[in-house]
ZATI-225780 format. One line per 8 residues: their letters; for each residue x, y, z of N, C-alpha, C. Coordinates in steps of 0.05 Angstrom, whole numbers, plus 5000, padded with zeros to 4 digits. Each point is the difference from the previous one (the first is absolute). Example, Ala and Ser with C-alpha at 12.3 -4.5 7.8 and 13.67 -1.06 7.14 Angstrom:
<lofis>
AS	5264:4886:5156:4982:5024:5000:5018:5024:5000 | 4993:5021:4986:5016:5024:5001:4985:5022:5014
</lofis>
This chain:
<lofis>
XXXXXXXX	5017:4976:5000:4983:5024:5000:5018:5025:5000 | 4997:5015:4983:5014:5030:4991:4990:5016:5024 | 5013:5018:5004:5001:5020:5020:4984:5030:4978 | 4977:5008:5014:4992:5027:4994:5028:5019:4980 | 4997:5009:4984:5029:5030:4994:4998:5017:5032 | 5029:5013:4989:5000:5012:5022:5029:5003:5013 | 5008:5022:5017:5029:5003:4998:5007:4982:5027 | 5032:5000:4995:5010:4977:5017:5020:5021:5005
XXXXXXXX	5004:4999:5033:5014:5029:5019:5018:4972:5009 | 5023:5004:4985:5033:4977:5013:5015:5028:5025 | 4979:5016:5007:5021:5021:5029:4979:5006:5015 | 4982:4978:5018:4982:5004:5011:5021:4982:5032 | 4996:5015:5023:5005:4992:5023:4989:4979:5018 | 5008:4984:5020:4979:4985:5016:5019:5014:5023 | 4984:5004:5024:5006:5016:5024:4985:4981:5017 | 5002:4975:5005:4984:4984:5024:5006:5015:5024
XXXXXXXX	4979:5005:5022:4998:5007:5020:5015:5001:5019 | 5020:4969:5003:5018:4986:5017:5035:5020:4988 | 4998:5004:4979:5018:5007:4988:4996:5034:5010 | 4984:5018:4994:5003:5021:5002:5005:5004:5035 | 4985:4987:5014:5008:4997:5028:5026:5002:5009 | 5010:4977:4985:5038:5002:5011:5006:5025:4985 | 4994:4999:4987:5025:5035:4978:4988:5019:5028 | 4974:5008:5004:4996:5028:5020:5013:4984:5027
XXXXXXXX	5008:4977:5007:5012:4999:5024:5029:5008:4999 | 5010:5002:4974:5035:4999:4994:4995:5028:4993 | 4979:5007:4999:5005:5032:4992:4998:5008:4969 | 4996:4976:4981:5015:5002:4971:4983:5021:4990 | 5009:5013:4990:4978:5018:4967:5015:4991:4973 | 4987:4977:4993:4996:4998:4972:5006:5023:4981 | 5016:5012:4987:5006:5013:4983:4998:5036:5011 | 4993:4994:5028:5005:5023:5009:4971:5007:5011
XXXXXXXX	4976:4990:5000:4977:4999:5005:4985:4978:5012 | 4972:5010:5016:4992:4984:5024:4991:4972:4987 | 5003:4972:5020:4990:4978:4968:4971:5004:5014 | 4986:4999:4965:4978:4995:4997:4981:4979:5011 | 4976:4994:5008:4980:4985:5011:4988:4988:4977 | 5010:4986:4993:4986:4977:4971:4990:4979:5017 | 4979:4989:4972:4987:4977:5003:5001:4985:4975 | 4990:4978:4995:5008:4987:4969:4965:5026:4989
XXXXXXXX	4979:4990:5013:4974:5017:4994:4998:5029:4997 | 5021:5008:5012:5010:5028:4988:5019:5006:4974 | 5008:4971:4987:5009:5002:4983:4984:5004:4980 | 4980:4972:5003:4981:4994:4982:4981:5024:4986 | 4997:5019:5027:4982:5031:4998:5015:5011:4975 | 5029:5009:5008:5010:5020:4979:5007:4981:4972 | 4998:4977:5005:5010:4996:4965:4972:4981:4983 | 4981:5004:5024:4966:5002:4988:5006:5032:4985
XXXXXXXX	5001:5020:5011:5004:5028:4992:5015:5011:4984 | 5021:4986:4985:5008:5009:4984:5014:4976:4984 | 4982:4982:4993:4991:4981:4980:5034:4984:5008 | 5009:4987:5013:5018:4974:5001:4990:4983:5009 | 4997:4974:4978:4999:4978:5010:5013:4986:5015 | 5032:5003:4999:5014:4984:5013:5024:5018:5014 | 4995:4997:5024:5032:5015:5014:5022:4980:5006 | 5019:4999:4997:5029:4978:5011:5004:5018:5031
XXXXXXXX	4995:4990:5023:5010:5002:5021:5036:5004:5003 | 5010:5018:5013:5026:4998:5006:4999:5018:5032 | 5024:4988:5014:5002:5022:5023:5026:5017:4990 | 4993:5019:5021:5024:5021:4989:5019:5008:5019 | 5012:5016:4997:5027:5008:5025:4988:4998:5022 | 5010:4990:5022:5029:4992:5000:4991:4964:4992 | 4983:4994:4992:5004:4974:4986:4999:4967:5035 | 5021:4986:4999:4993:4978:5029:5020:5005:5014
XXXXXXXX	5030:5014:4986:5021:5004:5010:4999:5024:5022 | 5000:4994:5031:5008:5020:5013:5022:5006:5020 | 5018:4982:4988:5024:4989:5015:5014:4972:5011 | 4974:4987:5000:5012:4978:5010:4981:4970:4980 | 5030:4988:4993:4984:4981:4973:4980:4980:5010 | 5000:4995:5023:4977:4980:5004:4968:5008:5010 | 5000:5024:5006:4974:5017:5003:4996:5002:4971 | 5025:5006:4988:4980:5006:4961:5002:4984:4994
XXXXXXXX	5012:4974:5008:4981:4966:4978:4973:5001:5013 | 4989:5003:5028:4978:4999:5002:4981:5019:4999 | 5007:5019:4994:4986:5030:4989:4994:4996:4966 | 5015:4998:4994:5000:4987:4970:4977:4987:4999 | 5008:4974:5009:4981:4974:5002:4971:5009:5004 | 4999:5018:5026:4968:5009:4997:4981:5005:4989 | 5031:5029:4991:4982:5017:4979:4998:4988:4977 | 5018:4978:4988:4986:4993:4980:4969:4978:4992
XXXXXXXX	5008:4986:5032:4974:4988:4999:4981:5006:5013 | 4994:5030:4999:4982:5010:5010:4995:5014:4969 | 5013:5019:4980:4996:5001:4975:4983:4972:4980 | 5012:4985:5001:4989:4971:4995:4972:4997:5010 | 4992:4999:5019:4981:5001:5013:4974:5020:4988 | 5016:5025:4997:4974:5018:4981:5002:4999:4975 | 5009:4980:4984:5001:4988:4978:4976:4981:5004 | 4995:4979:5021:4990:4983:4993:4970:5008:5017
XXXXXXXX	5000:5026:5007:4971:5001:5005:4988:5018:4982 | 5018:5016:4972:4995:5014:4980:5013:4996:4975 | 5002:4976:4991:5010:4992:4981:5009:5014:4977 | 4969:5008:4995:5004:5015:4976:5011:5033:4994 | 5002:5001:5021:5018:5038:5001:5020:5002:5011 | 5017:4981:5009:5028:4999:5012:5018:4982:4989 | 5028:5017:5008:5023:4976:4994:5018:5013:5018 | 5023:4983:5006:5018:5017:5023:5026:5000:4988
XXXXXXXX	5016:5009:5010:5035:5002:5006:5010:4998:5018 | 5018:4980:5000:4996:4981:5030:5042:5031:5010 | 4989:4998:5024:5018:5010:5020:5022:4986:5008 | 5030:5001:4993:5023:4990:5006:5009:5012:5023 | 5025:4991:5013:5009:5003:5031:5034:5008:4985 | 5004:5005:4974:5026:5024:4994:5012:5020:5028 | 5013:4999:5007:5029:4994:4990:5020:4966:5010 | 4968:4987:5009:4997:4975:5006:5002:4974:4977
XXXXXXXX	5018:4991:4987:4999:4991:4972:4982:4976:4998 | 5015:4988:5019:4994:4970:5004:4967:4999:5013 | 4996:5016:5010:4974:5010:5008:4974:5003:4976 | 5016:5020:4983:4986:5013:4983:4988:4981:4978 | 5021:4983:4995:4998:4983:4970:4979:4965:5015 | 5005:4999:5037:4974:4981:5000:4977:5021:5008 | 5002:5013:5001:4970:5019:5003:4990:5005:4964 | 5020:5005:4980:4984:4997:4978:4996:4980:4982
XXXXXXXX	5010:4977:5012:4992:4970:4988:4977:4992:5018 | 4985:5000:5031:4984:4995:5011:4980:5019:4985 | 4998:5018:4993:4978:5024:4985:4995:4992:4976 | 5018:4996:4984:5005:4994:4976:4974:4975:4990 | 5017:4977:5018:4991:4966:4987:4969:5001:5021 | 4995:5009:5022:4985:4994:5024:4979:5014:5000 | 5006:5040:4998:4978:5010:5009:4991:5012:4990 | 5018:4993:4965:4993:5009:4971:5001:5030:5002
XXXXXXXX	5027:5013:5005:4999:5028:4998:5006:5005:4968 | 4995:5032:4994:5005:5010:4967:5034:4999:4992 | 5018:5005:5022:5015:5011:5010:5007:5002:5015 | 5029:5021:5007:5007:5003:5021:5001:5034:5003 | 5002:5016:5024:5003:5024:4997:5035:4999:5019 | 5011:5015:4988:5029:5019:5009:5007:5018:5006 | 5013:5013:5017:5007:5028:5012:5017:5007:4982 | 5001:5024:4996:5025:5009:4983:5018:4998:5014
XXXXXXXX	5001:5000:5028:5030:4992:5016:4987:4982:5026 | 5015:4990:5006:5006:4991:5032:5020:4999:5013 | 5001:5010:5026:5018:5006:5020:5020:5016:4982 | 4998:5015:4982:5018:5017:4994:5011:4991:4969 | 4991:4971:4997:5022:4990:4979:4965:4992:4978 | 5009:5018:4968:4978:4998:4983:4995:4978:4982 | 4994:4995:4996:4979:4976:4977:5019:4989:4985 | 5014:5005:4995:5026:4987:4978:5028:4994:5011
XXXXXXXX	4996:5005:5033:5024:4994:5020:5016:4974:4993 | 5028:4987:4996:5004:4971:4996:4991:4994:5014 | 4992:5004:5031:4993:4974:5011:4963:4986:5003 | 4993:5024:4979:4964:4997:5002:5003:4976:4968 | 5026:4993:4979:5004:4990:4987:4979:4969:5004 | 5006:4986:5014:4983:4971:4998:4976:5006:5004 | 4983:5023:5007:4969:5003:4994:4998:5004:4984 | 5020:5015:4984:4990:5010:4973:5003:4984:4981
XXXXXXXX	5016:4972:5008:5003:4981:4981:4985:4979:5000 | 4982:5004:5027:4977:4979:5003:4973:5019:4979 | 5000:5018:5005:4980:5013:4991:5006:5008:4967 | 5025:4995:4995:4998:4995:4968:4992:4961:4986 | 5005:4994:5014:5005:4971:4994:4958:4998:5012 | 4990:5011:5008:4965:4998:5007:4986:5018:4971 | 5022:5016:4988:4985:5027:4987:4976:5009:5013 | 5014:5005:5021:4977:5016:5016:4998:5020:5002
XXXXXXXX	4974:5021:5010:4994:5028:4994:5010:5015:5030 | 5018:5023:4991:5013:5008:5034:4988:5020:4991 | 4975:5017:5017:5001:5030:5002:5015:5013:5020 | 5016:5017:4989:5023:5022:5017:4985:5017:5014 | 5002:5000:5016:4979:5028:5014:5030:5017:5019 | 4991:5020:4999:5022:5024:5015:5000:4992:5036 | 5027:4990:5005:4990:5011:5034:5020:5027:5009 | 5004:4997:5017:5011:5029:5004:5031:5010:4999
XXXXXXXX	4999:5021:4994:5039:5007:4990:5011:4991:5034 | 5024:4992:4987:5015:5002:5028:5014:5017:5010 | 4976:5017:5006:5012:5034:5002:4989:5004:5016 | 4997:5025:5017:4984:5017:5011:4985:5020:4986 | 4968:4991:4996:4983:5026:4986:5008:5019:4999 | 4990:5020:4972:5008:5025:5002:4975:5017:5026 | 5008:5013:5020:4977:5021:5011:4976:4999:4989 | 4982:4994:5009:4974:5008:4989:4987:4983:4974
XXXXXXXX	5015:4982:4985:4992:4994:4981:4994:4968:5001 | 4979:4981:5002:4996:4972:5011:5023:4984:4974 | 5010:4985:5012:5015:4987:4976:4986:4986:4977 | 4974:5000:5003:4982:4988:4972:5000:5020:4981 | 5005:5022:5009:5000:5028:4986:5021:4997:4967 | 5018:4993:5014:5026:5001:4979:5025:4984:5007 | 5010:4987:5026:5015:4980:5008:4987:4975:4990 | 4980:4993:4992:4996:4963:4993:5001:5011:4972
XXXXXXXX	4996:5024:4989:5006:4990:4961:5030:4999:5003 | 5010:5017:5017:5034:4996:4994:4999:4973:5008 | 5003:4981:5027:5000:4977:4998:4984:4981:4978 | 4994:5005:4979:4984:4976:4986:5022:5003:4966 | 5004:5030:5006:5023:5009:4983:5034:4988:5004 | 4999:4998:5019:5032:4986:5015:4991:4974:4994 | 4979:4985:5005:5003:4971:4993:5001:4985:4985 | 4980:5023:4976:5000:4990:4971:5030:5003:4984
XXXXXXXX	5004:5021:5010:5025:5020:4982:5021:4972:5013 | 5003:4995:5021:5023:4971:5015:4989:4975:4985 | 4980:4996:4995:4989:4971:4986:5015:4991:4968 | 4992:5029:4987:5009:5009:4980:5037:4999:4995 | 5011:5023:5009:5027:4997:5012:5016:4978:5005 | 4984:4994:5028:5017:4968:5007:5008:4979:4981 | 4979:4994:4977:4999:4977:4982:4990:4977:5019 | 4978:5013:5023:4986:4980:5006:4963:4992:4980
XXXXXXXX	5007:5034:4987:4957:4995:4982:5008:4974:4977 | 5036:5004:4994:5004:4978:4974:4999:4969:5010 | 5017:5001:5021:5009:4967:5009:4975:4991:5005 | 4976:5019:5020:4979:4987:5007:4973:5008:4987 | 5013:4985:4978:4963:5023:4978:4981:4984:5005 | 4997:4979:5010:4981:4988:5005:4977:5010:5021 | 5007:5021:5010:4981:5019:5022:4991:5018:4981 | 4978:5007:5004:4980:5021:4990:5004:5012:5025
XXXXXXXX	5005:5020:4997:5001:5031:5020:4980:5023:4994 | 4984:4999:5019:4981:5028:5001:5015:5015:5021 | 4999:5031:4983:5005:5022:5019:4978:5020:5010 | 4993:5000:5023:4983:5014:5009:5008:5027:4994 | 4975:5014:5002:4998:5030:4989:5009:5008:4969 | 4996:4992:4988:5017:5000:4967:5028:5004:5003 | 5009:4979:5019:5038:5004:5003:5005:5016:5018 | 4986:5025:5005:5010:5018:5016:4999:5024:4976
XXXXXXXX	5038:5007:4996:4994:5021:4988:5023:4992:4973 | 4997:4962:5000:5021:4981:4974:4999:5015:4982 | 4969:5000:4978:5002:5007:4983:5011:5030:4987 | 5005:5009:5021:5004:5038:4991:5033:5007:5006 | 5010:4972:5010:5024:5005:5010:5019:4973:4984 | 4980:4988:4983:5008:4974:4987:5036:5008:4979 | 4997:5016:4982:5023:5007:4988:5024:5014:5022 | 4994:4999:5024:5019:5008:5011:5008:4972:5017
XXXXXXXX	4985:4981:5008:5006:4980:5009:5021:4989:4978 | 4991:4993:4972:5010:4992:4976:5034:5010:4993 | 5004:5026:5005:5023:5012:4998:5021:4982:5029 | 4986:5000:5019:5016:4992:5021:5013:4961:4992 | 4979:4983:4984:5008:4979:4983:5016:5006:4972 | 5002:5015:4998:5011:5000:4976:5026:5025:5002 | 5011:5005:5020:5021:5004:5013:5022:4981:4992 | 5026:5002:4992:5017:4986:4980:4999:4992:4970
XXXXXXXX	4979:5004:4993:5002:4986:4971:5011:5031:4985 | 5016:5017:5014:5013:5019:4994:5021:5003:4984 | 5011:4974:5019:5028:4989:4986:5006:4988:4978 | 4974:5000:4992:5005:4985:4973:4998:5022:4983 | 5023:4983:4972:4991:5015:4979:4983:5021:4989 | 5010:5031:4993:4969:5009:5001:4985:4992:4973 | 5007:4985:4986:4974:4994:4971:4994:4975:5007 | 5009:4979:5017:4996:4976:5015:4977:5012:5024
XXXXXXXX	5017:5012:5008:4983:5007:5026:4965:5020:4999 | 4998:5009:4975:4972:5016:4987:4986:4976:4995 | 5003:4985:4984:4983:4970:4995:4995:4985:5026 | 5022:4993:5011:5000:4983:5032:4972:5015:5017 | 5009:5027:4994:4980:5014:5027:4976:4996:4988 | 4988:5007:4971:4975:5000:4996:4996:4974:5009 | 5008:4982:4994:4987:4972:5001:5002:4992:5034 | 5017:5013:5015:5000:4999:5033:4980:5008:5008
XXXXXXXX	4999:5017:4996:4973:5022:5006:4970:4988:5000 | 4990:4993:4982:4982:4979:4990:4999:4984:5021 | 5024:4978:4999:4987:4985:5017:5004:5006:5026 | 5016:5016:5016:5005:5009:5017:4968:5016:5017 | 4980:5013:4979:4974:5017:4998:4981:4974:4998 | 5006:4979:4993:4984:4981:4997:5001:4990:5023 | 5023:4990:5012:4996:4984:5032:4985:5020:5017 | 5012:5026:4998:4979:5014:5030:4963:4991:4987
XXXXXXXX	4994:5001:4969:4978:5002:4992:4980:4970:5012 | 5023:4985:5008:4984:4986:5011:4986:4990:5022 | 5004:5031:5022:4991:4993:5021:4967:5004:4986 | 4984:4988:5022:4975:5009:4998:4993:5026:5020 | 4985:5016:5001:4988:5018:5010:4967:5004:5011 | 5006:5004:5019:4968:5015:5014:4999:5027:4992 | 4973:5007:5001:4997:5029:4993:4990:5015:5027 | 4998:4983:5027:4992:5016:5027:5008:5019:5006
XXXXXXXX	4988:5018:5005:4999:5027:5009:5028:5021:4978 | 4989:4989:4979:5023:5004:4976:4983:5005:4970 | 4972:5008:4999:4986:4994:4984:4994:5029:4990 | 5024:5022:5009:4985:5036:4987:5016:4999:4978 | 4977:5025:4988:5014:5012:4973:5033:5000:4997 | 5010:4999:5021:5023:5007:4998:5024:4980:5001 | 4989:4975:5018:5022:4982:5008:4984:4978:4975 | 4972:4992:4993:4995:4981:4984:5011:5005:4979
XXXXXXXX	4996:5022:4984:5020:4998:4973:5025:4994:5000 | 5015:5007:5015:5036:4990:4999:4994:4969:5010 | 4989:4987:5012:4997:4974:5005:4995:4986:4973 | 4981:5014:4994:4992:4980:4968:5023:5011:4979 | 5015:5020:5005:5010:5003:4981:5034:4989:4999 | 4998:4988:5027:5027:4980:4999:4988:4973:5003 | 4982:4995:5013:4998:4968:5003:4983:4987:4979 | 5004:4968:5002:4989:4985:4979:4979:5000:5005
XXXXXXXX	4975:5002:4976:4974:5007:5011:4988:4973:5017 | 5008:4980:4993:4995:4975:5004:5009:4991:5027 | 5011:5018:5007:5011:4996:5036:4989:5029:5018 | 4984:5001:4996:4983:5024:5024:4985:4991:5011 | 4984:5008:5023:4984:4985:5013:4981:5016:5020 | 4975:4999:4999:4993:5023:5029:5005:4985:5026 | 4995:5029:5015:5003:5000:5027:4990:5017:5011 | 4992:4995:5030:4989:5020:5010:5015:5003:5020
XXXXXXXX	5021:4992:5026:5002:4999:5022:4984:5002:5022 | 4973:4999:4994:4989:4992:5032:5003:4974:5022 | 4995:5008:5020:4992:5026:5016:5020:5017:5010 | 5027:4997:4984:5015:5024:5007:4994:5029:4986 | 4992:5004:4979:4985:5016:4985:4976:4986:5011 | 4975:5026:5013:4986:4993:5019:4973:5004:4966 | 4976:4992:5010:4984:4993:4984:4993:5029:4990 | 5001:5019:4996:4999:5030:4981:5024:5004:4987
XXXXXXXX	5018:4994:5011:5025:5001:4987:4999:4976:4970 | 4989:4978:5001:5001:4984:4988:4983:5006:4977 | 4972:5007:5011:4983:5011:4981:5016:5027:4979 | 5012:5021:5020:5005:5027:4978:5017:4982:4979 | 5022:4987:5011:5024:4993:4989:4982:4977:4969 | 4996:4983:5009:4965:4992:4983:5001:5012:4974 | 4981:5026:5010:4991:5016:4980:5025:5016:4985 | 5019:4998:5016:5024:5021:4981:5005:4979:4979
XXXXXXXX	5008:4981:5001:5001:4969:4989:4981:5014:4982 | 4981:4989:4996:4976:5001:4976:4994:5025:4993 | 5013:5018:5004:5001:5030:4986:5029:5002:4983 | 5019:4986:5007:5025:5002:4988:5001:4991:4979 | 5006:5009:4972:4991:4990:4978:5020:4984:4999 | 4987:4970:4990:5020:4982:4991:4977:4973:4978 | 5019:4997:4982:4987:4980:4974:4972:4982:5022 | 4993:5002:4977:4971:4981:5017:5007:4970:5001
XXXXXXXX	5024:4993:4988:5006:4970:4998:5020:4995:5025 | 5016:5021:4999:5018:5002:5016:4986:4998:5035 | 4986:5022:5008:4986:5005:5020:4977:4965:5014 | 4993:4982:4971:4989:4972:5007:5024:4986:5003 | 5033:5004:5000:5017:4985:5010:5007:5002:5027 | 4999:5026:5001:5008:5011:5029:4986:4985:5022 | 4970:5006:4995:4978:4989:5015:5001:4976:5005 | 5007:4979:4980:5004:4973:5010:5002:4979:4977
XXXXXXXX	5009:5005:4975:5017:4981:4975:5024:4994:5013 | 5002:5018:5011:5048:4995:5002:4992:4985:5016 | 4986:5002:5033:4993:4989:5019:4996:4970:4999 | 4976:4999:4981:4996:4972:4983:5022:4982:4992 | 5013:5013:4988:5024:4989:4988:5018:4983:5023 | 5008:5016:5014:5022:5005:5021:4987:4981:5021 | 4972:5001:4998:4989:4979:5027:4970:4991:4991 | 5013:4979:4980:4977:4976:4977:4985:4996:5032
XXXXXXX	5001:4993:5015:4975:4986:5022:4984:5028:4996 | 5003:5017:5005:4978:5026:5002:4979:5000:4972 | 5014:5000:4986:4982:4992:4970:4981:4978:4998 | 5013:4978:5006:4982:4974:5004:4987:4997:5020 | 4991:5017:5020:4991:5000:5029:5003:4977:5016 | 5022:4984:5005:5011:4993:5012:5014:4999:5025 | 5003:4985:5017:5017:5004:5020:5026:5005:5003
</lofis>
């Protein structure tokens, strides 16, 4: 049985109760702000409201890791089978991204084989860093080689710089695009997006601020081919370049809270149209926020074929069970 049309939000939050509890006992602010009071039925409200059929569950900063690895195998564990759980009392409008215990390896890779084979997650979700060390660290290496060898779907989501905020400004503001920007730009870099292409990578928020800063990432790879010949080295570069513009092209992208006149056109006008995806971020973008952001979306001119990918063809693609309404 086919699923109604209808858009599919891969940057929708789960905030279980038990979970937001511990963060206000540790004091945490999530991206710099109070966490939100979700319910799965409060999900259901806002993406009744602005037509998604299907949200993918993920949790977000600070993720199971809060210092000590055996509280985040079982924080992990929870939350993902507590995600699982509102899967199987709503079949048809959920999927999750199961929560790893990073900078926990050995941790991480049985927490996403128990999700994976067991509790049938979409995915996995990733911090752009843990404990300081980011997504393409050598030693985060054997998850990423388990998770190429699954071709499984990692969404990147931003956690927080390992900085001290600027005054006044919540770090969701502009510290998590730079972190989603450091991770991709290191994925890229490292020659970990080549060794392990078997991961599909979504970047939350349309990358951050990748695409507008993409030919400058590019120049930083293509640093030495200087030395070569310069009538060797004019041919070398065009054809570097290319593919060099092609590997970043293949991250995928969310368009959450990334959907104005201003940031959607440079998104579509570097990425493959075939790799975008909506998003909404709720309930961290609280339910008006979701709605304006919504409507900027469907006021922003973009091809009418293009705009039925966004919504949920690529989605389809990228996650065949959603299409076949499936488990």
């Amino acid at each position: 049985m086919r699923r109604r049309p209808g858009r599919v939000d891969v940057h929708h939050h789960a905030v279980p109760s038990f979970y937001r509890r511990l963060l206000e006992e540790r004091g945490l602010r999530p991206g710099g702000v109070a966490v939100p009071d979700w319910t799965p039925g409060k999900s259901l409200r806002v993406m009744d409201r602005n037509d998604i059929a299907t949200s993918i569950l993920s949790v977000s900063t600070p993720g199971a890791w809060l210092g000590d690895d055996r509280q985040a195998r079982l924080l992990a564990r929870r939350l993902n089978e507590f995600c699982a759980g509102v899967l199987d009392d709503n079949q048809a409008r959920f999927g999750f991204f199961a929560t790893l215990t990073l900078p926990d390896v050995e941790g991480a890779i049985a927490e996403a084989e128990h999700s994976l084979d067991v509790l049938g997650a979409d995915g996995v979700v990733l911090l752009s860093s843990a404990a300081g060390r980011y997504v393409y660290d050598p030693a985060f290496e054997p998850l990423l080689a388990y998770l190429h060898d699954r071709r499984a779907v990692v969404f990147l989501h931003p956690g927080e710089l390992p900085a001290e905020p600027a005054p006044g400004i919540p770090s969701f503001t502009a510290d998590f695009l730079l972190e989603t920007v450091r991770a991709a730009s290191g994925l890229a870099l490292s020659g970990a997006m080549e060794k392990y292409d078997g991961i599909s990578w979504i970047l939350a928020h349309a990358g951050g601020f990748l695409p507008y800063v993409s030919h400058r990432i590019l120049l930083t790879m293509l640093r030495g081919e200087h030395r070569l010949s310069q009538a060797k080295a004019m041919v070398d570069r065009r054809r570097e370049t290319k593919r060099r513009l092609d590997l970043l092209r293949r991250f995928y992208f969310d368009v959450a809270l990334a959907s104005s006149p201003t940031a959607l056109p440079s998104l579509t006008a570097f990425a493959d149209p075939s790799r975008l995806l909506y998003g909404s971020d709720f309930p961290f973008a609280p339910a008006p926020a979701v709605r304006f952001m919504r409507q900027e979306y469907e006021d922003t001119a973009v091809d009418a074929d293009l705009r039925v990918a966004i919504d949920h063809r690529n989605a389809h693609a990228l996650f065949p069970r959603l299409a076949e309404g499936r488990r």
